[in-house]
TIRO-2110 file (N, C-alpha, C; in Angstrom, 1 decimal):
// TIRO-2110
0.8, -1.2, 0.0, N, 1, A
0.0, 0.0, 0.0, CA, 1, A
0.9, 1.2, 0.0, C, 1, A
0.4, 2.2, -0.7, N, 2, A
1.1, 3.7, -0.8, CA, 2, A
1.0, 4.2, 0.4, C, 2, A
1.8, 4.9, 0.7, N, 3, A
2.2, 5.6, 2.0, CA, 3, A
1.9, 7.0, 1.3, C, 3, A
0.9, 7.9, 2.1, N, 4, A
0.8, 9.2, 2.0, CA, 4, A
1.1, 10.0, 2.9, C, 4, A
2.1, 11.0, 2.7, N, 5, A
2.4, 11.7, 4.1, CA, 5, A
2.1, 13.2, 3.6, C, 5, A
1.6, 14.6, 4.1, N, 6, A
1.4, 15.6, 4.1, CA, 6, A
2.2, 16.6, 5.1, C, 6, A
3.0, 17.3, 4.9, N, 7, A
3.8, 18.0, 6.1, CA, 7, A
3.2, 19.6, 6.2, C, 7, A
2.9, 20.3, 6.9, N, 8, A
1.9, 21.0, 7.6, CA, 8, A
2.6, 22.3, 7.7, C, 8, A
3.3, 23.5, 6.9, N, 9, A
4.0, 24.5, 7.3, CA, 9, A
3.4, 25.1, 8.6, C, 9, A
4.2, 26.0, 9.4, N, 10, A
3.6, 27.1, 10.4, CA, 10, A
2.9, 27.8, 9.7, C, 10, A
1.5, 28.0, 9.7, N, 11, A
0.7, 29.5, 9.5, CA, 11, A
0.0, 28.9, 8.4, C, 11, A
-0.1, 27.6, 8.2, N, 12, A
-0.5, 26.9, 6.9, CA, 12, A
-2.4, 26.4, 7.5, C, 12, A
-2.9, 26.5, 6.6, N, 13, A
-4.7, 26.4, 6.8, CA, 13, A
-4.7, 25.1, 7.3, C, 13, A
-5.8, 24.5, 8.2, N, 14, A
-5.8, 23.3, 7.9, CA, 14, A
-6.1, 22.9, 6.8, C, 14, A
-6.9, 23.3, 6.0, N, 15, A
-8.4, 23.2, 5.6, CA, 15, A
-7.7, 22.9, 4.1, C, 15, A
-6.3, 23.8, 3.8, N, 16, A
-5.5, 23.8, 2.3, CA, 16, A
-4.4, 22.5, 2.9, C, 16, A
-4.3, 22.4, 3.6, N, 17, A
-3.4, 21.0, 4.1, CA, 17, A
-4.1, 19.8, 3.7, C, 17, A
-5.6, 20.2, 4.2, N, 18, A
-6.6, 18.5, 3.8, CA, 18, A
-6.5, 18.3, 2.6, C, 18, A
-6.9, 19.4, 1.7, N, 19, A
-7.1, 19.8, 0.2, CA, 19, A
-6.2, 18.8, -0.2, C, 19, A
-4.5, 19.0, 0.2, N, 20, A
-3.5, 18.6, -0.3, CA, 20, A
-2.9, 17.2, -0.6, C, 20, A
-3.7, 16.6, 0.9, N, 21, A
-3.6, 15.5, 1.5, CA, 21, A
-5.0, 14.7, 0.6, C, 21, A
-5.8, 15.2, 0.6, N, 22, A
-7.0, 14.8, -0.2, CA, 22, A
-6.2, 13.9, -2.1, C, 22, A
-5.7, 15.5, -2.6, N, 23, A
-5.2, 15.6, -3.8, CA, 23, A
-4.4, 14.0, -3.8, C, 23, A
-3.0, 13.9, -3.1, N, 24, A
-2.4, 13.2, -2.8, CA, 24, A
-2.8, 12.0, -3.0, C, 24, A
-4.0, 11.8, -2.1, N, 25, A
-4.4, 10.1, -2.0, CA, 25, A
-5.5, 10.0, -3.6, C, 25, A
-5.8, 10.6, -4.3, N, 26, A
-6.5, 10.7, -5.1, CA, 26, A
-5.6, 10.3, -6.3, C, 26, A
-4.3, 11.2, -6.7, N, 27, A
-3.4, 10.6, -7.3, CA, 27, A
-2.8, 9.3, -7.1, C, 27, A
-2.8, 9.0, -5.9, N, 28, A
-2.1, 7.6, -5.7, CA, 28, A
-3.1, 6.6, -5.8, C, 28, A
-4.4, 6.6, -6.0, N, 29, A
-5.2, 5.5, -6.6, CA, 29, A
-5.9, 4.8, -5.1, C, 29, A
-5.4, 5.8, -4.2, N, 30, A
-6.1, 5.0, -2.6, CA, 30, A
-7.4, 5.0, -2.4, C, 30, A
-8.0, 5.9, -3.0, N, 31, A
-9.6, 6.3, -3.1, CA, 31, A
-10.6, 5.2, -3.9, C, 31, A
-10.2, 4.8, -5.0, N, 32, A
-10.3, 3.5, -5.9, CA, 32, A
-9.8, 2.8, -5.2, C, 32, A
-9.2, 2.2, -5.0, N, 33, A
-8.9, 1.1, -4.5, CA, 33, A
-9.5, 0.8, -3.0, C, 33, A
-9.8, 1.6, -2.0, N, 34, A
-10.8, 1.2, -1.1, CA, 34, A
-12.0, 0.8, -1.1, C, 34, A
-12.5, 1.6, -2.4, N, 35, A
-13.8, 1.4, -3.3, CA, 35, A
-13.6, 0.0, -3.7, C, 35, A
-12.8, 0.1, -4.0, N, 36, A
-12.7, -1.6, -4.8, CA, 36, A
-13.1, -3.1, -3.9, C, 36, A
-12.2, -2.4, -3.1, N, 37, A
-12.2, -3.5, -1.9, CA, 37, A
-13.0, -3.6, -0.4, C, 37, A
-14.2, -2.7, -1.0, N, 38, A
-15.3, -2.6, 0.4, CA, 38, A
-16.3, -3.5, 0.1, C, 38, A
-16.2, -4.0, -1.2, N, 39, A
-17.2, -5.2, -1.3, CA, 39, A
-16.3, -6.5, -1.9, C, 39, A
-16.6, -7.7, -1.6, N, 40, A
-16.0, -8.9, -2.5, CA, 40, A
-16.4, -9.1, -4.0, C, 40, A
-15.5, -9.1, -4.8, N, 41, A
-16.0, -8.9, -6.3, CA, 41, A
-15.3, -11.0, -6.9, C, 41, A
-16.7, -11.3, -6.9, N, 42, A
-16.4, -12.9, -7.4, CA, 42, A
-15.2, -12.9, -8.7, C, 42, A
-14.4, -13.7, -9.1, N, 43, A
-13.5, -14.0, -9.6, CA, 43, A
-14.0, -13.4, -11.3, C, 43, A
-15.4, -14.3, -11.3, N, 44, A
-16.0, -14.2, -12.9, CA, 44, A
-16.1, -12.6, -13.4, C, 44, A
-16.8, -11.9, -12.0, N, 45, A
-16.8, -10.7, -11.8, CA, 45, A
-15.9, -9.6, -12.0, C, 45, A
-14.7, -9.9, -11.6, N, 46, A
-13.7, -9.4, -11.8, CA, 46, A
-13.3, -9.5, -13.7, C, 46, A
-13.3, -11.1, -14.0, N, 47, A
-12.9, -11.1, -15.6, CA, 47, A
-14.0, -10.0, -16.1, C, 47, A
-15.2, -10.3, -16.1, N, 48, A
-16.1, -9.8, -17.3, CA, 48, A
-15.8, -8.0, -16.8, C, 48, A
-15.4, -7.5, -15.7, N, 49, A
-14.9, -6.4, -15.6, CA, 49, A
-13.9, -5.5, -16.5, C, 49, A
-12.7, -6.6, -16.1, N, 50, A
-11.6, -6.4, -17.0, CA, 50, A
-11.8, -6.5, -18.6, C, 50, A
-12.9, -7.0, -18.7, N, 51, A
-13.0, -7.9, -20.3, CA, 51, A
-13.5, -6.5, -21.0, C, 51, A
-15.0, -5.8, -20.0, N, 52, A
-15.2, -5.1, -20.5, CA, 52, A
-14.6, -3.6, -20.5, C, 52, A
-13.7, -3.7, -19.5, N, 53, A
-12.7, -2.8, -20.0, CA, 53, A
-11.7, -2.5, -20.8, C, 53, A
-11.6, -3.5, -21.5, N, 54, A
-10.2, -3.7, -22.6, CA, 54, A
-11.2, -3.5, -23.6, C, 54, A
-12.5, -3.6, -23.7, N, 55, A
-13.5, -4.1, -25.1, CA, 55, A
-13.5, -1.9, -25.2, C, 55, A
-13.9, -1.3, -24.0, N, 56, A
-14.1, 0.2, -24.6, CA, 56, A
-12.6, 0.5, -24.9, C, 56, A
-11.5, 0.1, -24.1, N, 57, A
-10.4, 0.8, -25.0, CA, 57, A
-10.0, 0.7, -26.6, C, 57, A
-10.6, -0.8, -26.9, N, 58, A
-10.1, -1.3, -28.3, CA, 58, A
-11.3, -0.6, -29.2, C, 58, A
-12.2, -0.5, -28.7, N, 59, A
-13.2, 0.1, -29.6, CA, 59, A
-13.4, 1.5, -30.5, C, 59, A
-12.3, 2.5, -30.5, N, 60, A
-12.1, 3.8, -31.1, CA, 60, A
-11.3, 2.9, -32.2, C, 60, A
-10.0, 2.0, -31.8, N, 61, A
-9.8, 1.7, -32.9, CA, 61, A
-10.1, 1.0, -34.1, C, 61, A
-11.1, -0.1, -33.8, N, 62, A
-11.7, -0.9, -34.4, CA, 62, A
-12.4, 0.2, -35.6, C, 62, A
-13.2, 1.0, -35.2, N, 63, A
-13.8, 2.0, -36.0, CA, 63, A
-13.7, 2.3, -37.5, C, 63, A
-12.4, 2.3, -37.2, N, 64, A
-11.6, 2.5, -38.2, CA, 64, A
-11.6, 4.1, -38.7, C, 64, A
-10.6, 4.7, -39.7, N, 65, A
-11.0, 6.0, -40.4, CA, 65, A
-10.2, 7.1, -39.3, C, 65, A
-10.9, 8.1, -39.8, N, 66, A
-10.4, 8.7, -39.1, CA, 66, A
-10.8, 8.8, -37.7, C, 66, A
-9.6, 9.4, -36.5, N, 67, A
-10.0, 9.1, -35.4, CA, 67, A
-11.1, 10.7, -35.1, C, 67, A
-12.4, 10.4, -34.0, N, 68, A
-12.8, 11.5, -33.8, CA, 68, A
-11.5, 13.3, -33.2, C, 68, A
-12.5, 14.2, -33.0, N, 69, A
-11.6, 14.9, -32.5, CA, 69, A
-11.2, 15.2, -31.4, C, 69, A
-12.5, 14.7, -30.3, N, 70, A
-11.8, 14.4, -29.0, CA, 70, A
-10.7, 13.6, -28.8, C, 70, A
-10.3, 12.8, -29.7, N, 71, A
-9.3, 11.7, -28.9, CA, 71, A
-7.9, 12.3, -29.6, C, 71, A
-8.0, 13.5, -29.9, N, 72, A
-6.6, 14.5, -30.7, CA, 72, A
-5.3, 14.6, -29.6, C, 72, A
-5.7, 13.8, -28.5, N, 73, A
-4.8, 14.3, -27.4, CA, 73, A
-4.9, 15.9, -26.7, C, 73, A
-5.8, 16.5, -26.8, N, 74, A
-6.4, 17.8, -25.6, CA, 74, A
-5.9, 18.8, -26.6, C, 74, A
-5.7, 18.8, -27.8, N, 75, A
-4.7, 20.1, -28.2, CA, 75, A
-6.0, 20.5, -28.7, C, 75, A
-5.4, 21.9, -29.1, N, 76, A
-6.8, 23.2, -29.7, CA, 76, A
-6.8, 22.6, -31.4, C, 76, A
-8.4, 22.9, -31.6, N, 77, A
-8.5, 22.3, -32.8, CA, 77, A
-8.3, 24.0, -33.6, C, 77, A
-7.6, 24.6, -33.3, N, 78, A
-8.1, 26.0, -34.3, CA, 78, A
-6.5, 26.5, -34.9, C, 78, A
END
């Protein structure tokens, strides 16, 4: 498990400290993954999870053609 640690300057808010501490665990995937693991997810459950997550990634490309313009990588279309 990821270790989150937050250090707290003198004169520092709490309240922008939590923020930080919040951000932190949110990047490190700790927030999902408690989620994950607050219920038992059956083995099958888990595949057809994973199955159907590999099925939306492959599916822009299957498409074929051109790719839409959302998927341009965030750059400005102008």
């Amino acid at each position: 498990m990821v270790q989150v640690e937050v250090s707290v300057d003198s004169g520092e808010a709490f309240d922008r400290a939590l923020a930080r501490f919040k951000k932190m665990c949110g990047k490190a995937g700790i927030v999902t993954e408690i989620k994950k693991r607050s219920f038992y997810e059956k083995p099958s459950e888990k595949r057809r999870r994973i199955e159907m997550k590999r099925q939306r990634k492959v599916k822009p490309r299957r498409m074929g053609g051109e790719r839409p313009q959302f998927y341009n990588g965030g750059g400005s279309n102008r």
